[in-house]
FITORDO-428385 format. One record per residue: residue number from 1; chain; x, y, z of N, C-alpha, C in turn. Coordinates in nm, 4 decimals, m for minus. Example, Ala and Ser with C-alpha at 12.3 -4.5 7.8 and 13.67 -1.06 7.14 Angstrom:
// residues 2
+-----+------+----------+----------+----------+----------+----------+----------+----------+----------+----------+
: pos : unit :      n_x :      n_y :      n_z :     ca_x :     ca_y :     ca_z :      c_x :      c_y :      c_z :
+-----+------+----------+----------+----------+----------+----------+----------+----------+----------+----------+
:   1 :    A :   1.3190 :  m0.5690 :   0.7800 :   1.2300 :  m0.4500 :   0.7800 :   1.3200 :  m0.3300 :   0.7800 :
:   2 :    A :   1.2850 :  m0.2250 :   0.7080 :   1.3670 :  m0.1060 :   0.7140 :   1.2900 :   0.0030 :   0.7870 :
+-----+------+----------+----------+----------+----------+----------+----------+----------+----------+----------+
END
This chain:
// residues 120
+-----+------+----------+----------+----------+----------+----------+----------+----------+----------+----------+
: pos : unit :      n_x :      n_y :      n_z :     ca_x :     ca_y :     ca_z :      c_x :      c_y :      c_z :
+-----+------+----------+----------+----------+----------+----------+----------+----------+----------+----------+
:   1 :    A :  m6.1387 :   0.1552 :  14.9710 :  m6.1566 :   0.2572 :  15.0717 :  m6.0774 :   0.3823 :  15.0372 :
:   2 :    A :  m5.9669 :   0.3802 :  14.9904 :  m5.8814 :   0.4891 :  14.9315 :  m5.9409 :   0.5518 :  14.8563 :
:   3 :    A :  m5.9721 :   0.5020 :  14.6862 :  m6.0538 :   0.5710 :  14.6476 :  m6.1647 :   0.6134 :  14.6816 :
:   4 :    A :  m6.2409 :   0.5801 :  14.8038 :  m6.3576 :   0.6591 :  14.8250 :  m6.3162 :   0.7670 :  14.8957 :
:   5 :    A :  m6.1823 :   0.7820 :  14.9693 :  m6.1701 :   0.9416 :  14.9914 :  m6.0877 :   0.9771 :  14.8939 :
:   6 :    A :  m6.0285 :   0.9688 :  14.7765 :  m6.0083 :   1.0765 :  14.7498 :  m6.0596 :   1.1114 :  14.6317 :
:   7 :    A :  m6.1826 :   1.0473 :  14.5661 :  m6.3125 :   1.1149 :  14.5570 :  m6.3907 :   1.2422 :  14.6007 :
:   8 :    A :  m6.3569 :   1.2040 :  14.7664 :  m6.4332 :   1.3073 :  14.8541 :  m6.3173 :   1.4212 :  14.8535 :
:   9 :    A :  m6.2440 :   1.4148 :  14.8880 :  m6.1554 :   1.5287 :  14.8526 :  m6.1658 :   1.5971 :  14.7057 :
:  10 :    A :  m6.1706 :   1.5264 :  14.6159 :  m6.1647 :   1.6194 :  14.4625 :  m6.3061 :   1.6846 :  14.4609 :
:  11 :    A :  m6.4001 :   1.6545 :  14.5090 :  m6.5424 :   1.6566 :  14.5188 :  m6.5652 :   1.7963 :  14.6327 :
:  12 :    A :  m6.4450 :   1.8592 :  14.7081 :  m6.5018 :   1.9069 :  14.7788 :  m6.4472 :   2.0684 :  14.7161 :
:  13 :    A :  m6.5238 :   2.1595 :  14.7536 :  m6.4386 :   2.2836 :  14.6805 :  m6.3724 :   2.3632 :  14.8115 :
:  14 :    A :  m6.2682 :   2.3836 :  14.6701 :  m6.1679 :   2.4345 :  14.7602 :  m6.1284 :   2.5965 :  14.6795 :
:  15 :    A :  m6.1121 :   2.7064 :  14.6961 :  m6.0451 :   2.8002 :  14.6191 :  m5.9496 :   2.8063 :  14.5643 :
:  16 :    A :  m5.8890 :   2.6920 :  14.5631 :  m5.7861 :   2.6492 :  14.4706 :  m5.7919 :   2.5532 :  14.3861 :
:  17 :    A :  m5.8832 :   2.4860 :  14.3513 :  m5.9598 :   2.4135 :  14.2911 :  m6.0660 :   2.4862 :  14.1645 :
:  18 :    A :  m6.0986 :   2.5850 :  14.2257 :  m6.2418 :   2.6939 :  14.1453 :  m6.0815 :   2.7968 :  14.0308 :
:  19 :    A :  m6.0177 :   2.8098 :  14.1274 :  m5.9114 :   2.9146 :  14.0423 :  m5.8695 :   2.8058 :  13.9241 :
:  20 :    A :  m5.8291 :   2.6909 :  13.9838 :  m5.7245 :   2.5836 :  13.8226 :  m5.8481 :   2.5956 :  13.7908 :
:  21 :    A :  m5.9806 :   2.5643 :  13.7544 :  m6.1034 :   2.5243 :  13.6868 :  m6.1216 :   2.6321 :  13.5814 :
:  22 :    A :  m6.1400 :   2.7903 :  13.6494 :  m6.1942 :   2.8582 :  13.5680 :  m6.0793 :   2.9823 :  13.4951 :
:  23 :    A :  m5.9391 :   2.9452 :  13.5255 :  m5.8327 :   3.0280 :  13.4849 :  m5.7491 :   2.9348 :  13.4974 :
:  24 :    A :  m5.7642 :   2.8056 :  13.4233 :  m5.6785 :   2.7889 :  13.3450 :  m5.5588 :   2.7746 :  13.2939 :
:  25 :    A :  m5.5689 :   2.8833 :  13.2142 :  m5.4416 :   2.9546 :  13.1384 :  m5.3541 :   2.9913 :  13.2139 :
:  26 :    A :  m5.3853 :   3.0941 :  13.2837 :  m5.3095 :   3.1467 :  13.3980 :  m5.2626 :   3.0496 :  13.5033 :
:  27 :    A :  m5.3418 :   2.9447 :  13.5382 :  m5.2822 :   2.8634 :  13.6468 :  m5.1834 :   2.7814 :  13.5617 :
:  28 :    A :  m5.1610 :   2.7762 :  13.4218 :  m5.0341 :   2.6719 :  13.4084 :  m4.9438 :   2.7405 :  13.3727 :
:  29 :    A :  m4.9652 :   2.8987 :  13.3128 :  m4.8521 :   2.9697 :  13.3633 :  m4.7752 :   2.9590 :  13.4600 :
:  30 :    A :  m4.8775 :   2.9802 :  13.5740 :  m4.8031 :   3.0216 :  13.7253 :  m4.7135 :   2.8730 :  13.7823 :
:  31 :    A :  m4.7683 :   2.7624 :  13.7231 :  m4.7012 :   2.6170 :  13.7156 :  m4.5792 :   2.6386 :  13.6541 :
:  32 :    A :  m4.5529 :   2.6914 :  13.5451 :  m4.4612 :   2.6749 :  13.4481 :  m4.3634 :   2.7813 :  13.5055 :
:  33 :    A :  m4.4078 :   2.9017 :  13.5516 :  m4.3101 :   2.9858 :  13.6278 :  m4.2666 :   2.9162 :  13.7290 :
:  34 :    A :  m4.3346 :   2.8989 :  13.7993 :  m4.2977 :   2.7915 :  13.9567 :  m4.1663 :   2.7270 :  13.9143 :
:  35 :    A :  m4.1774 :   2.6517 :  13.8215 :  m4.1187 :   2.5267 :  13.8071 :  m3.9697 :   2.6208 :  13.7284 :
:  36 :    A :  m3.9842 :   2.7094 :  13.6124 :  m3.8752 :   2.7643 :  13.5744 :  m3.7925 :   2.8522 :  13.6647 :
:  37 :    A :  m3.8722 :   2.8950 :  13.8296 :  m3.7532 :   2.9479 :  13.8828 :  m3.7104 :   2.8715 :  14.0057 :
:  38 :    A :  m3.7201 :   2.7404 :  13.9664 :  m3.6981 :   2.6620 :  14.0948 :  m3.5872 :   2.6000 :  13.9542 :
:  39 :    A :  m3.5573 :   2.5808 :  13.8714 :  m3.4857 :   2.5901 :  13.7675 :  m3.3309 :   2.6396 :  13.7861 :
:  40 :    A :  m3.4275 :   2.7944 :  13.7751 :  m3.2750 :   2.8949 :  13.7878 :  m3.2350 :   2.9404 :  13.9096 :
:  41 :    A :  m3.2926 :   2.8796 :  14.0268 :  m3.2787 :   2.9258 :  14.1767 :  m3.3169 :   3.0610 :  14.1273 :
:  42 :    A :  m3.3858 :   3.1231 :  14.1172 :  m3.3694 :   3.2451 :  14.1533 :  m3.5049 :   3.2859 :  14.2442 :
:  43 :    A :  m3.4641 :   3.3186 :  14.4073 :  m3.5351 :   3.2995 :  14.4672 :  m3.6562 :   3.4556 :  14.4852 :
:  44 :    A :  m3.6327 :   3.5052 :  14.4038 :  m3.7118 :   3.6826 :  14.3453 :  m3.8453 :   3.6247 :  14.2942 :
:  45 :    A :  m3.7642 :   3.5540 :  14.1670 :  m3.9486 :   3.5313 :  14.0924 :  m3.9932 :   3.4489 :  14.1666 :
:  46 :    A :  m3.9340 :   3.3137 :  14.2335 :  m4.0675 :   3.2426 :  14.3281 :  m4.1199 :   3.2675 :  14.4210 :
:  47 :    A :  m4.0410 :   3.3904 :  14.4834 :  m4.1524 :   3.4654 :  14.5813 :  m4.2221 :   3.5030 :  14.5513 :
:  48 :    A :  m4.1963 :   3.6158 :  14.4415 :  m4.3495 :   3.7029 :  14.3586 :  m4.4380 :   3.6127 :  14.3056 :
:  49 :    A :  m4.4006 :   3.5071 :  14.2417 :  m4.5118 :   3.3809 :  14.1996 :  m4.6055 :   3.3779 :  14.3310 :
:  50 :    A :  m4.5094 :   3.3339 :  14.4436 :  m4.5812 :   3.2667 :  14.5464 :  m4.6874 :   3.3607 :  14.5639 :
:  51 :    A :  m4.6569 :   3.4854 :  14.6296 :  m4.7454 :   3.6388 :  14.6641 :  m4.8503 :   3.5820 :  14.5879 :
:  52 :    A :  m4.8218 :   3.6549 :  14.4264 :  m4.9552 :   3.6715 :  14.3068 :  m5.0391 :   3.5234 :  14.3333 :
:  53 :    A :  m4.9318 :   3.4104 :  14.3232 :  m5.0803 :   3.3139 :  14.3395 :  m5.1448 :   3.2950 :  14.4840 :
:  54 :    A :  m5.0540 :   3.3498 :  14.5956 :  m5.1674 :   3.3469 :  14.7341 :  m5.2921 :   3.4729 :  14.7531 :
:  55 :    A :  m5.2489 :   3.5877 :  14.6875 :  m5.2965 :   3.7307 :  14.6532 :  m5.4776 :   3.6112 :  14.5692 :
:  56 :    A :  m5.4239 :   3.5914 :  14.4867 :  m5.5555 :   3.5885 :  14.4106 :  m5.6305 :   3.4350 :  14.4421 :
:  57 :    A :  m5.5590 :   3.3576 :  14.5621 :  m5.6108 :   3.2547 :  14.6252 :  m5.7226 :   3.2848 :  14.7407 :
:  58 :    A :  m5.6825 :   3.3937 :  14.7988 :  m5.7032 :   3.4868 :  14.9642 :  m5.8403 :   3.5608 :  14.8616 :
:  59 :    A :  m5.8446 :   3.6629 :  14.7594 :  m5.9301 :   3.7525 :  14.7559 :  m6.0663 :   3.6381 :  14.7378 :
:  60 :    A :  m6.1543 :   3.6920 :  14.7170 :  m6.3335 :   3.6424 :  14.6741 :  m6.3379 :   3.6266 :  14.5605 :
:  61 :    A :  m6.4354 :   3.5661 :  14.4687 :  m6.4637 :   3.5427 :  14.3507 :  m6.4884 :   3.6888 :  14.2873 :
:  62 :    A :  m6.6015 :   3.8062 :  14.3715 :  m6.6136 :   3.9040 :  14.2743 :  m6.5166 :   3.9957 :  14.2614 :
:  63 :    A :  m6.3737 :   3.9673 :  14.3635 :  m6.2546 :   4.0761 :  14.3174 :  m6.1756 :   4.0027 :  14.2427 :
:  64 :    A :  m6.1334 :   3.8823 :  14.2252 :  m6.1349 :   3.8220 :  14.1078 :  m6.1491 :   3.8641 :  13.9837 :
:  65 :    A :  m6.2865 :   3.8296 :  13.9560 :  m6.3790 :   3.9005 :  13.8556 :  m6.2858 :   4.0524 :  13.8218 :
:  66 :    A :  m6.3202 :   4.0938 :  13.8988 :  m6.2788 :   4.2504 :  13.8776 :  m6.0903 :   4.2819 :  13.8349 :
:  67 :    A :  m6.0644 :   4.1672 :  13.9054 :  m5.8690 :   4.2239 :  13.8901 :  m5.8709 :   4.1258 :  13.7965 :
:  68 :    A :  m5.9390 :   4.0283 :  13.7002 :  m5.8911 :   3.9836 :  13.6484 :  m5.7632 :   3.9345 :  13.5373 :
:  69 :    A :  m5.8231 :   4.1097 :  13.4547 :  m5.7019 :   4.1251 :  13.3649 :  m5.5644 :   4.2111 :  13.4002 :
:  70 :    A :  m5.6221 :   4.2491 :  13.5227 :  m5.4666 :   4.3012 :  13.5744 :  m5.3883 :   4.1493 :  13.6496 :
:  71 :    A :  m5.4627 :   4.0631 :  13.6887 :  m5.3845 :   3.9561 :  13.7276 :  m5.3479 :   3.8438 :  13.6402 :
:  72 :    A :  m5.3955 :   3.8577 :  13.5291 :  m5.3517 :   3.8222 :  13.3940 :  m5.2275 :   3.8984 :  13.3540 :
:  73 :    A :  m5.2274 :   3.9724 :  13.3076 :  m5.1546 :   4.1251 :  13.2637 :  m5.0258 :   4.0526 :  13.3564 :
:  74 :    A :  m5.0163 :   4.0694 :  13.4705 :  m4.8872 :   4.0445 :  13.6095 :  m4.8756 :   3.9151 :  13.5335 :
:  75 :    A :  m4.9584 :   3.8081 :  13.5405 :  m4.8651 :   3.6446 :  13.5159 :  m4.8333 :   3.6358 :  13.4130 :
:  76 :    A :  m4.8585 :   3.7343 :  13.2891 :  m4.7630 :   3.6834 :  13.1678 :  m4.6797 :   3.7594 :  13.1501 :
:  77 :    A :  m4.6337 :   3.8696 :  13.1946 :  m4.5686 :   3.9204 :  13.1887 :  m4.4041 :   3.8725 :  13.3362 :
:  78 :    A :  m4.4518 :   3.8181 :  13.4431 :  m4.3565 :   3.7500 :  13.5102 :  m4.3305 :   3.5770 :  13.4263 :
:  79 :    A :  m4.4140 :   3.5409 :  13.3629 :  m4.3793 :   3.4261 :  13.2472 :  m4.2886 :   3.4770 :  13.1611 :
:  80 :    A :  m4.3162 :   3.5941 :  13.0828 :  m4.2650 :   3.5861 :  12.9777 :  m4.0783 :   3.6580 :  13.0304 :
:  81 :    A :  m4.0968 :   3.7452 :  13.1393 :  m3.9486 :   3.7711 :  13.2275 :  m3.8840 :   3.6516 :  13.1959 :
:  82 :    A :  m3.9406 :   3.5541 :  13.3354 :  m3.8927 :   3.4207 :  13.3297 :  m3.8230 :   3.3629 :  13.2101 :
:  83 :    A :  m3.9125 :   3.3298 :  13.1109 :  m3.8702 :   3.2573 :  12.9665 :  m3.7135 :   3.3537 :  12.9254 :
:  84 :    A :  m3.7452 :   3.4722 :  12.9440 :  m3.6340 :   3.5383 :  12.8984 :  m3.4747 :   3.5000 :  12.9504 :
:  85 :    A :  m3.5734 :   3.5133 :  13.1290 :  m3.4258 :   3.4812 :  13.2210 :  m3.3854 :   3.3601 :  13.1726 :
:  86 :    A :  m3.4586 :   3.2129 :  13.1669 :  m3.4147 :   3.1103 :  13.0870 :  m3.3504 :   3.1427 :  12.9602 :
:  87 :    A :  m3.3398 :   3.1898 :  12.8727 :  m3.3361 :   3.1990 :  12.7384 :  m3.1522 :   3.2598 :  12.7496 :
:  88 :    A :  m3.1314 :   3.3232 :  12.8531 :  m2.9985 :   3.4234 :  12.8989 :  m2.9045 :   3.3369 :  12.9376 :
:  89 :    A :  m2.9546 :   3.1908 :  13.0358 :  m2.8665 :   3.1778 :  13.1254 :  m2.8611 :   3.0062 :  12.9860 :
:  90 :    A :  m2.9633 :   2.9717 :  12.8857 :  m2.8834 :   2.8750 :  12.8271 :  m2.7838 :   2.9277 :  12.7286 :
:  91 :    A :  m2.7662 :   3.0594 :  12.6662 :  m2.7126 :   3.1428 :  12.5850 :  m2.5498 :   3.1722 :  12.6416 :
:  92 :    A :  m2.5895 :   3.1922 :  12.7887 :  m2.4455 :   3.1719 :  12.9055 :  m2.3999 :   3.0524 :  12.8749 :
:  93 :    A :  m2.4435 :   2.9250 :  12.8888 :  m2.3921 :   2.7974 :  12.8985 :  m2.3707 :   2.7683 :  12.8003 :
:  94 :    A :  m2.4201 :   2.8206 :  12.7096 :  m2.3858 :   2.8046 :  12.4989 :  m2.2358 :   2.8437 :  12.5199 :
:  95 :    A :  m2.2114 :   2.9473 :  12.6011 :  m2.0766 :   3.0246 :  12.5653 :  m1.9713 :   2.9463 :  12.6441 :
:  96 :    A :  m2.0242 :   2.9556 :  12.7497 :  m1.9182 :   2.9040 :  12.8465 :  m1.8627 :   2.7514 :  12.7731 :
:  97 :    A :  m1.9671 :   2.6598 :  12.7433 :  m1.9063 :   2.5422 :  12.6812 :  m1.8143 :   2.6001 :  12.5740 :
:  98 :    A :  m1.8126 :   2.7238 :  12.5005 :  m1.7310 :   2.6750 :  12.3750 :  m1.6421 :   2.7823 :  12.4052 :
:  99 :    A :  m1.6488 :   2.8431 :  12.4669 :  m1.4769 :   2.8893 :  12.5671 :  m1.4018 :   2.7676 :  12.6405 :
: 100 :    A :  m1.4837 :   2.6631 :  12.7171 :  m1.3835 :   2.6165 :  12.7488 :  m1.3322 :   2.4936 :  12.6537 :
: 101 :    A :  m1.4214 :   2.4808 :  12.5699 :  m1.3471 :   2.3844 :  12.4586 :  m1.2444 :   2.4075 :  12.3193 :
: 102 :    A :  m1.2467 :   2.6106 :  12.3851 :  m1.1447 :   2.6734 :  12.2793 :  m1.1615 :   2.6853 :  12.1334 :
: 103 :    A :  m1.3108 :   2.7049 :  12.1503 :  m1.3804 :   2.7061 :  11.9754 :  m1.4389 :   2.8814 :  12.0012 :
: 104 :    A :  m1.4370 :   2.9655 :  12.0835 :  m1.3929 :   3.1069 :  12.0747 :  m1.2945 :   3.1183 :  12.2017 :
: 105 :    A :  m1.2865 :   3.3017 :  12.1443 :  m1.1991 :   3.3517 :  12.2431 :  m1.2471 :   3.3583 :  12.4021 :
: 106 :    A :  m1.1637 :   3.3534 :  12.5075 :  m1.1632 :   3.3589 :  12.6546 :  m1.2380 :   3.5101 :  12.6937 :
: 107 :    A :  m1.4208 :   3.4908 :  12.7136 :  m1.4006 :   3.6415 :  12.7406 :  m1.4796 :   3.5867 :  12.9040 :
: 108 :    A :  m1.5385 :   3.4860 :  12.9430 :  m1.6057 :   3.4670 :  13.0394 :  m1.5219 :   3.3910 :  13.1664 :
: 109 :    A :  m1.4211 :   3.3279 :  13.0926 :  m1.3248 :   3.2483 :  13.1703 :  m1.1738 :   3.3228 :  13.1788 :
: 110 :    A :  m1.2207 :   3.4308 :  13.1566 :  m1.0539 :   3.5402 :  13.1976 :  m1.0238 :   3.5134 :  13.2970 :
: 111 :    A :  m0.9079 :   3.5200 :  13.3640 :  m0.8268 :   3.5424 :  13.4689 :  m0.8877 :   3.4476 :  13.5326 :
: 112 :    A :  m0.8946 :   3.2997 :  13.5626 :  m0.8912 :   3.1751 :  13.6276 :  m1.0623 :   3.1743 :  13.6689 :
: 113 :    A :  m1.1086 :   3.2442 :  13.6311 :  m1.2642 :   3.2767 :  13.6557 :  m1.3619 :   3.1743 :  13.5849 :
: 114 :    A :  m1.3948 :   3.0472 :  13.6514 :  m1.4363 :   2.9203 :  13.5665 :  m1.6068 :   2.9229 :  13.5464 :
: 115 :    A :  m1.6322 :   3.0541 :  13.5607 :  m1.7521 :   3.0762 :  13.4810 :  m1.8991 :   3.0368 :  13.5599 :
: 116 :    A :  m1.8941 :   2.9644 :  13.6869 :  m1.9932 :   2.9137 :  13.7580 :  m2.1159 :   3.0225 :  13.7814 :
: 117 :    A :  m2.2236 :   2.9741 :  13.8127 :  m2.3200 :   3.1010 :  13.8615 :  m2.4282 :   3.0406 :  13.9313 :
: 118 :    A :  m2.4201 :   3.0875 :  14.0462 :  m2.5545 :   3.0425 :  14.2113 :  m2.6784 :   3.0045 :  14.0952 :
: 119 :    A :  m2.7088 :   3.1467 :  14.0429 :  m2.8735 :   3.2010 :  14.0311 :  m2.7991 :   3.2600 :  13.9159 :
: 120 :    A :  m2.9374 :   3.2934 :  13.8184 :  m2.9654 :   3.3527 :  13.6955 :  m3.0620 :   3.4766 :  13.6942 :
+-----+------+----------+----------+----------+----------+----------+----------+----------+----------+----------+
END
């Protein structure tokens, strides 16, 4: 009985269903952003994620069509931010470990300052 609904559920269309189907690319971006700023807390890009993917959930298929490559254009370019912001804050933690293990000099842990950080 289970599987016969949720059969009926995958079976039924949904606009969020037609968007992962026919973009793809872009929807595992917007996965992979999701997931990298729930990562770095940083609660900026998962709002704008959220917006851009409710923005192009809400419009119709033929404005879609039409904003396509500008809504392309926006998700790789908040991906490729993202990757960056990742790329900063393991480069931080590169450092911070080898300040405090005294394999360089003290420039992040000056003055009793133990280097912690909320968000990235």
């Amino acid at each position: 009985m289970n599987m016969l609904n949720l059969s009926i559920l995958a079976a039924a269309e949904s606009p969020f269903a037609n968007f992962a189907q026919e973009y793809t690319v872009i929807f595992y971006l917007a996965i992979m952003t999701f997931a990298l700023s729930i990562v770095l807390r940083s609660t900026k890009f998962f709002l704008t994620q959220l917006a851009l993917v409710l923005v192009v959930l809400i419009l119709n298929e033929t404005a879609i069509i039409v904003l396509q490559f500008l809504f392309t254009a926006i998700q790789v370019l908040l991906t490729a931010t993202i990757l960056y912001k990742m790329k900063k804050a393991i480069d931080y933690n590169y450092a911070l470990i080898l300040e405090k293990t005294h394999e360089t000099p003290r420039r992040i842990t000056t003055s009793g300052y133990n280097g912690t950080r909320s968000t990235f």
